[in-house]
C-alpha distance (Angstrom), angle and dihedral (degrees) to the residues before:
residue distance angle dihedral
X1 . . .
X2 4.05 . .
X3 3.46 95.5 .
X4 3.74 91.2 62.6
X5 3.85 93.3 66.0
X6 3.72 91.3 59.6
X7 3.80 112.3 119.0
X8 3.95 101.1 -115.5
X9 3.68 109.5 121.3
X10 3.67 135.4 80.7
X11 3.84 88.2 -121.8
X12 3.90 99.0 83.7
X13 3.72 114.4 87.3
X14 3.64 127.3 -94.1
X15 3.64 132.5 -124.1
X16 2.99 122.0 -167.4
X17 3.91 130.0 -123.3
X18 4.27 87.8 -109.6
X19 3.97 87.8 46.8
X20 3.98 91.0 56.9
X21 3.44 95.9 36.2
X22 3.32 95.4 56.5
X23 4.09 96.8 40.5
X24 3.82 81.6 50.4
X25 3.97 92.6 60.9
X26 3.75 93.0 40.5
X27 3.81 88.5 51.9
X28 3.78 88.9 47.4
X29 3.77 100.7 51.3
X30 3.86 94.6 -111.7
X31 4.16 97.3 118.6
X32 3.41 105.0 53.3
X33 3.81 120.1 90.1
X34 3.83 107.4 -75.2
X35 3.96 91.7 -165.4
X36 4.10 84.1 63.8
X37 3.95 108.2 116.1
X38 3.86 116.7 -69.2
X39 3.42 97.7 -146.1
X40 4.29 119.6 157.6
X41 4.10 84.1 -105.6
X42 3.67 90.6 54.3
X43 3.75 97.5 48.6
X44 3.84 90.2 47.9
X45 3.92 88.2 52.8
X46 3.76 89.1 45.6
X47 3.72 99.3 52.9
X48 3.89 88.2 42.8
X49 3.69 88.9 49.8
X50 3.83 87.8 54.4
X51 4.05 92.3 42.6
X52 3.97 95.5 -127.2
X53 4.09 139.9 -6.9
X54 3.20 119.8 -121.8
X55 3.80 113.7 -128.6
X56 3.63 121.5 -149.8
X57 4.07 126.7 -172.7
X58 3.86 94.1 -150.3
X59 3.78 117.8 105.1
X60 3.87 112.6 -174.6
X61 3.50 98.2 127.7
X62 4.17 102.1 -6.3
X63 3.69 125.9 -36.1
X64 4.10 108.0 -84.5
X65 3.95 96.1 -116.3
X66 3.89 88.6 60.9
X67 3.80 89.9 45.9
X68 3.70 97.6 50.6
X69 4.26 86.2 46.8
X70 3.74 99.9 49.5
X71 4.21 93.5 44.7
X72 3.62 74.9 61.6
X73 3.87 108.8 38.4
X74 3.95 106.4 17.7
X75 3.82 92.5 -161.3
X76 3.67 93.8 46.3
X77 4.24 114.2 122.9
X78 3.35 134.1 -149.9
X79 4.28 84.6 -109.1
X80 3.53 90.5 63.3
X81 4.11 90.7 72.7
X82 4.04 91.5 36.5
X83 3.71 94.1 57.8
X84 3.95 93.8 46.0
X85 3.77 91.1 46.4
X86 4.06 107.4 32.2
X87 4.02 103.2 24.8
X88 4.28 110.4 21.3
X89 3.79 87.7 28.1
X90 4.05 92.8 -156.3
X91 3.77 87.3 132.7
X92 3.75 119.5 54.5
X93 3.66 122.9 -171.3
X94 3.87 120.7 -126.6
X95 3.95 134.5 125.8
X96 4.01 131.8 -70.2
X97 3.81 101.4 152.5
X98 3.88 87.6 -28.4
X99 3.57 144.1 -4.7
X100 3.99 105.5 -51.6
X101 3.94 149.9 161.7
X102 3.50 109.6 -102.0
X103 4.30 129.3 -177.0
X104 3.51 102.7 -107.9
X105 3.74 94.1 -134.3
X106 4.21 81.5 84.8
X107 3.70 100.3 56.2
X108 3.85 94.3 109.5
X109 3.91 89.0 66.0
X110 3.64 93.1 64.0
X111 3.86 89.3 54.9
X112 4.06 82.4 77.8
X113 4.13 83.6 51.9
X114 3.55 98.2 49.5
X115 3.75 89.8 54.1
X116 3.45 103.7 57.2
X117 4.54 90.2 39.2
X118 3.90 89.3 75.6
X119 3.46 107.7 60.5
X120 3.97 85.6 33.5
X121 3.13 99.2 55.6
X122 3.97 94.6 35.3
X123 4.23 87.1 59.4
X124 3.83 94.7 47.9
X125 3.57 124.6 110.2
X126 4.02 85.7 -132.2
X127 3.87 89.0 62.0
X128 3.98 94.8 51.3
X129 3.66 92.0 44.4
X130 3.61 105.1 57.8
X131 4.32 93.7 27.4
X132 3.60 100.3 50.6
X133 4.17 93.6 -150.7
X134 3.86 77.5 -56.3
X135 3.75 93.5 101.4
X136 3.93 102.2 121.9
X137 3.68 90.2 42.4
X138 3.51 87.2 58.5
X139 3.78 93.7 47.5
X140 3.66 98.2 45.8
X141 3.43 88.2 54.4
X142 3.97 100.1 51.1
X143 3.49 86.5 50.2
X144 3.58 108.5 55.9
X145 3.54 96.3 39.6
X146 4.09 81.2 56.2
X147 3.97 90.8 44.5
X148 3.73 88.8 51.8
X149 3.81 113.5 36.1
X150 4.01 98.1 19.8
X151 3.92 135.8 -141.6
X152 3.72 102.2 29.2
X153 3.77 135.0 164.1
X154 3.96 142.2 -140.7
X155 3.70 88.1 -98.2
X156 3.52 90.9 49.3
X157 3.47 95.1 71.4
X158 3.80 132.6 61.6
X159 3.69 129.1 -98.0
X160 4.27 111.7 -124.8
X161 3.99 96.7 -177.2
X162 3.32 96.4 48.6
X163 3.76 137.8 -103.7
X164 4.40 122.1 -19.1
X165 3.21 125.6 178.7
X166 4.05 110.2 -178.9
X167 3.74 122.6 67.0
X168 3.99 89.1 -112.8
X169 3.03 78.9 60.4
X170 3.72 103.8 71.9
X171 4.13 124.8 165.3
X172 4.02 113.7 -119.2
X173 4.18 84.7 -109.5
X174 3.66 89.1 55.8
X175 3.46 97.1 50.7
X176 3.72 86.5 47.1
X177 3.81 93.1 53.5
X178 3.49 86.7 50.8
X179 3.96 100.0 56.9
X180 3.73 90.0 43.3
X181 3.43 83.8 59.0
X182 3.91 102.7 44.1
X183 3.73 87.1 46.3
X184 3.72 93.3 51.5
X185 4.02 100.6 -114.6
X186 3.44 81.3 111.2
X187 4.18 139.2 66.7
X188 3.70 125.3 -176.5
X189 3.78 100.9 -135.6
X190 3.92 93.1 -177.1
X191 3.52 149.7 -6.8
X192 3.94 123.4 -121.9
X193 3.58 114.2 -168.8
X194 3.17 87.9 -22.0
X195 3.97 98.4 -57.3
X196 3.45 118.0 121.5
X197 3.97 125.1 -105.7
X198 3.80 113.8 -160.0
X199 3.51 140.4 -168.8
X200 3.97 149.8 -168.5
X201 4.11 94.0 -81.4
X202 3.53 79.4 -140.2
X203 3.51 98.1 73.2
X204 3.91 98.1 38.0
X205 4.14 97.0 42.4
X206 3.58 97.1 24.1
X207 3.91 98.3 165.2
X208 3.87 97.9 28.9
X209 3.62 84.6 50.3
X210 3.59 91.6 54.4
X211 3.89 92.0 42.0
X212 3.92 118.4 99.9
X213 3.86 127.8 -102.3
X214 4.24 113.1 -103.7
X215 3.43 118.2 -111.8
X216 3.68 116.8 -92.6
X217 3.83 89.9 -107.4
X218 3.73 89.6 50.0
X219 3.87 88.1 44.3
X220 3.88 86.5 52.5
X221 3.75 99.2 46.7
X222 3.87 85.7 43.8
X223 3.57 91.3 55.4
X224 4.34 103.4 40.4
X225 3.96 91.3 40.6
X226 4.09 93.9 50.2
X227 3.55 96.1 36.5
X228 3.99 92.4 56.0
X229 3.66 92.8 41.1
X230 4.12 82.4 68.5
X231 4.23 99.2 44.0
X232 3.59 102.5 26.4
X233 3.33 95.8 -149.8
X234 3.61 127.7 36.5
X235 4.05 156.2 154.9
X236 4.37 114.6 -112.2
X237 3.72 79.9 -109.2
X238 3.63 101.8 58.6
X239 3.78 84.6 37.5
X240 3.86 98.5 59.3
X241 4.23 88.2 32.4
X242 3.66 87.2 62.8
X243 3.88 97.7 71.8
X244 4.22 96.7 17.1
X245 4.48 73.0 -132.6
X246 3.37 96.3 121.0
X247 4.00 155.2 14.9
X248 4.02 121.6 -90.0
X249 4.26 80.7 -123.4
X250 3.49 88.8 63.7
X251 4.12 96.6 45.8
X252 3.47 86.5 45.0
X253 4.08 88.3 64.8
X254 2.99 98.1 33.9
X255 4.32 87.8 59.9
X256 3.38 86.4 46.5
X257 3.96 98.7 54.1
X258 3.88 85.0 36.4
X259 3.94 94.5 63.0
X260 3.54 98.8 39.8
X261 4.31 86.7 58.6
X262 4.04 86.9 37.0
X263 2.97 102.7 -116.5
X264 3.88 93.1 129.1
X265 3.21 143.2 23.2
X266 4.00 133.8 -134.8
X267 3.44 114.2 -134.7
X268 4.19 141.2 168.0
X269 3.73 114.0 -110.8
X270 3.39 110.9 -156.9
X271 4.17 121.2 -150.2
X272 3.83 128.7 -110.0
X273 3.89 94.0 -100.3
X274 3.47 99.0 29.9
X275 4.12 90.3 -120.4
X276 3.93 96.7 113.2
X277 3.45 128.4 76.3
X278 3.84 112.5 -97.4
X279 3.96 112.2 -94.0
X280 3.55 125.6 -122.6
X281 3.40 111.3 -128.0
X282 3.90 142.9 136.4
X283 3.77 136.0 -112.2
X284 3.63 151.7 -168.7
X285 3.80 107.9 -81.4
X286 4.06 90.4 -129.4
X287 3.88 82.9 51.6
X288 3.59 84.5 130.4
X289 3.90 114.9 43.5
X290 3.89 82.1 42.9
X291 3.73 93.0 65.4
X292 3.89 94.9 37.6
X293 4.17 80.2 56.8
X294 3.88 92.9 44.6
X295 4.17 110.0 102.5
X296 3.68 127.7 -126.1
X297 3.91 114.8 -81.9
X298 3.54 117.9 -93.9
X299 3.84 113.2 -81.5
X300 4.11 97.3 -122.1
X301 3.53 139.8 56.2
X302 3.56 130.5 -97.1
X303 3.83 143.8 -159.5
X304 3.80 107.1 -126.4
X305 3.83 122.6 -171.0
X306 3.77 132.2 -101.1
X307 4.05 88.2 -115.2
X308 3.89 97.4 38.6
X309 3.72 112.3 143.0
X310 3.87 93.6 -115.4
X311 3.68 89.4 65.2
X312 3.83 117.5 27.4
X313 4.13 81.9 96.6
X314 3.72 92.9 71.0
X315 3.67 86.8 -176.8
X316 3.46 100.2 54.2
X317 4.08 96.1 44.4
X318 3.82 80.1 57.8
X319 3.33 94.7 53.0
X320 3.97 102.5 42.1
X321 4.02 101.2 29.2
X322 3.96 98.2 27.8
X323 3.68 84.6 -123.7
X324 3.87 118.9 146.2
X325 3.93 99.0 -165.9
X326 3.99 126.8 167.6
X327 4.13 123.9 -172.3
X328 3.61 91.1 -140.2
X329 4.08 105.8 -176.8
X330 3.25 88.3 125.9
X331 3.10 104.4 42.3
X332 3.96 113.2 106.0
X333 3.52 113.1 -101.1
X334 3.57 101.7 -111.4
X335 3.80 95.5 48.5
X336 3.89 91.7 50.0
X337 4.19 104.7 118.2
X338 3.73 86.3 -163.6
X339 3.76 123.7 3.8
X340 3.97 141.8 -72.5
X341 3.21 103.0 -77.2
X342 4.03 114.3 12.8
X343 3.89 115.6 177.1
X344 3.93 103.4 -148.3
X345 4.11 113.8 -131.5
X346 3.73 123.1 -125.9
X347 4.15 122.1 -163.5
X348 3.85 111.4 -165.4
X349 4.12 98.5 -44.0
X350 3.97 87.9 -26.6
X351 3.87 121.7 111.3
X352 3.98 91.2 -151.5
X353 4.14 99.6 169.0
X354 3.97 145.5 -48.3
X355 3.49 138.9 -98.4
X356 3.84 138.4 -139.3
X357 3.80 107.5 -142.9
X358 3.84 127.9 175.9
X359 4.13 122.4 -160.1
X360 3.86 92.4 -145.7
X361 4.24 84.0 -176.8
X362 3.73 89.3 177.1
X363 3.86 89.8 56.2
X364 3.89 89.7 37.0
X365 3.57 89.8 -128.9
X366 3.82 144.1 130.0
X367 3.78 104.0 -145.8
X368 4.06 119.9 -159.8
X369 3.34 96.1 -158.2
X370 3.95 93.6 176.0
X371 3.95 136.7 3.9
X372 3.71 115.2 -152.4
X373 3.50 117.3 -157.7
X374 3.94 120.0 -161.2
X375 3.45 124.1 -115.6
X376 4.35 108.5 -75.0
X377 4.15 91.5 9.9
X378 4.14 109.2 128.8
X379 3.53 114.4 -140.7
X380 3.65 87.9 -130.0
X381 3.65 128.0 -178.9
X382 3.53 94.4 -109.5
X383 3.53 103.9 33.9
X384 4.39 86.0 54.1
X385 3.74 83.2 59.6
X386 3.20 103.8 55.9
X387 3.62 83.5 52.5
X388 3.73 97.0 54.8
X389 4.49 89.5 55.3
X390 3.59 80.3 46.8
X391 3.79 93.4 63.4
X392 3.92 90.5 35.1
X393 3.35 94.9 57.6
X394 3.78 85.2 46.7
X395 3.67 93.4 52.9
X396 3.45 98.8 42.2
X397 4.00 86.6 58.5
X398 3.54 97.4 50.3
X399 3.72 89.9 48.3
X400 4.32 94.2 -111.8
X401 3.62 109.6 157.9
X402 4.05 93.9 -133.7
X403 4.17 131.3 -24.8
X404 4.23 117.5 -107.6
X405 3.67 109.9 -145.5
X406 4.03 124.1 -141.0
X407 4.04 109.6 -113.4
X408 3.47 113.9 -84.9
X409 4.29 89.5 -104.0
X410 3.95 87.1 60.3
X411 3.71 95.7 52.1
């Protein structure tokens, strides 16, 4: 029976909070050498590796996507995502839990997604808002003016209710680029300071566009198998959050049809401090030999990005790192614990603090305007250093002439 494959016994093996940590930032690209050559192949075999980047449109210090590429690949440039996206086109950009990069060779599993956005979208409160009952008007008229003049933007089109300003705010043709989008009628073919340029998917994807949606077992299998290829070991929540594709109900089946034919494992993950009750969960069934293969960390310290993979589960960087972080940019200022836009700081395979950074570009400098240390890390001579190249290297890839420090009271 299914329900005998569920991981709820002491008998499955245990792995420790170390063990999944570390198969976590294997998975995720983040143990391998990150001086290695950052070549266009290499990036494209990174963001595969990781399943998607997310892309984000806010530029304090550097946009997140570049961040969570160049902890990775220190002599990777902004180009290197441009040309995959906008010229080779083996990345296309849609939505998982956000906008991301995504290897084209996936695009039919989003045919499932854009299925289910109409009506969603059509029924929300969002929709009726900003259309007025005047939705297909709307549409009809986004899409011929694409069909007829090509790539176009927001901007590019004229506002009928007047003048907005705030991003709730959105024009009717926005929100009809938008659901042309979600439901795949729609490509973004480029970005242009950051705004999106679409066209008719059509012309952009012309034979995946034509190709047929997968099944929704297909779709499933897709979805469970890739997502633990990139943790390892994970819960049917954290597999079907991965991709946003598909329901926790459905992982959970799919976990329990997996085991019975072997193909994975349940285990016990135990948490960072040993406190919480181990968590049921499943794994790879070479869990094991793959982390006796998996290299030492990298000897330095990096800068990793609000929205790096390692940390968009908030739960489960609590749980294997001890690390209680929060992306609080909008978060009002007074009720900030740390700052806007706080970069956390990993040592080796150790998340050891956070840093509030400013891009004063007019200044040409990176300002650390605080270092937070977590609770029982020394601010030891050595371990400050490798802080300090951190930010260099940080600087010197956002094109800062130098990085001021905050006064040794402040830190």
């Amino acid at each position: 029976m299914p329900s005998k494959t569920r991981v709820k016994d002491s008998s499955a093996p245990r792995v420790s909070a170390a063990q999944a940590r570390r198969l976590l930032m294997g998975a995720q690209g983040l143990l391998a050498d990150p001086a290695r050559a950052a070549t266009k192949a290499a990036v494209f075999e990174l963001v595969r590796r990781m399943g998607f980047v997310q892309l984000d449109s806010i530029n304090y210090v550097e946009r997140a996507h570049h961040l969570t590429l160049s902890s990775r690949l220190h002599n990777y440039r902004h180009e290197h995502l441009a040309r995959l996206l906008e010229r080779d086109r083996s990345l296309f950009e849609h939505w998982t839990h956000d906008a991301s990069a995504v290897p084209l060779e996936w695009f039919a599993h989003w045919k499932p997604r854009f299925e289910r956005a109409g009506a969603r979208i059509r029924a929300s409160g969002w929709w009726q808002e900003r259309m007025g009952g005047e939705g297909d008007r709307h549409i009809e008229h986004v899409r011929e003016r694409i069909a007829r003049e090509g790539p176009l933007r927001s901007q590019d089109f004229e506002h009928e209710r007047g003048q907005v300003s705030a991003w709730w705010g959105w024009k009717p043709q926005k929100a009809a680029l938008e659901y042309l989008w979600h439901t795949g009628e729609l490509s973004v073919v480029r970005r242009e300071s950051f705004q999106k340029v679409y066209d008719l998917t059509e012309r952009v994807f012309p034979e995946l566009h034509r190709a047929h949606a997968p099944g929704e077992e297909e779709h499933t299998e897709w979805a469970c198998s890739t997502a633990l290829e990139r943790l390892v070991i994970a819960t049917p929540k954290e597999l079907a959050e991965f991709w946003d594709a598909i329901d926790a109900s459905d992982a959970r089946v799919w976990c329990e049809r997996a085991v019975g034919e072997g193909r994975i494992v349940p285990v016990l993950v135990e948490s960072f401090d040993g406190t919480a009750k181990p968590r049921p969960s499943y794994a790879l069934p070479d869990w094991e030999r793959r982390l006796k293969r998996l290299p030492e960390p990298p000897p330095l310290t990096r800068l990793l990005s609000p929205f790096d993979p390692v940390l968009r589960d908030r739960a489960r960087a609590l749980r294997l790192f001890g690390f209680d972080y929060r992306f609080e940019a909008f978060v009002p200022g007074p009720q900030r614990r740390f700052g806007y836009y706080v970069l956390p700081v990993l040592e080796g395979e150790r998340l050891v603090g956070c840093v509030d950074p400013k891009f004063e570009r007019a200044e040409g400098l990176l300002k650390i305007r605080r270092v937070y240390w977590e609770p029982g890390v020394r601010a030891t001579r050595e371990r400050v250093k490798g802080l300090k190249e951190a930010a260099e290297r940080l600087a010197n890839f956002i094109g800062a002439e130098g990085v001021e420090w905050p006064a040794p009271d402040a830190r």
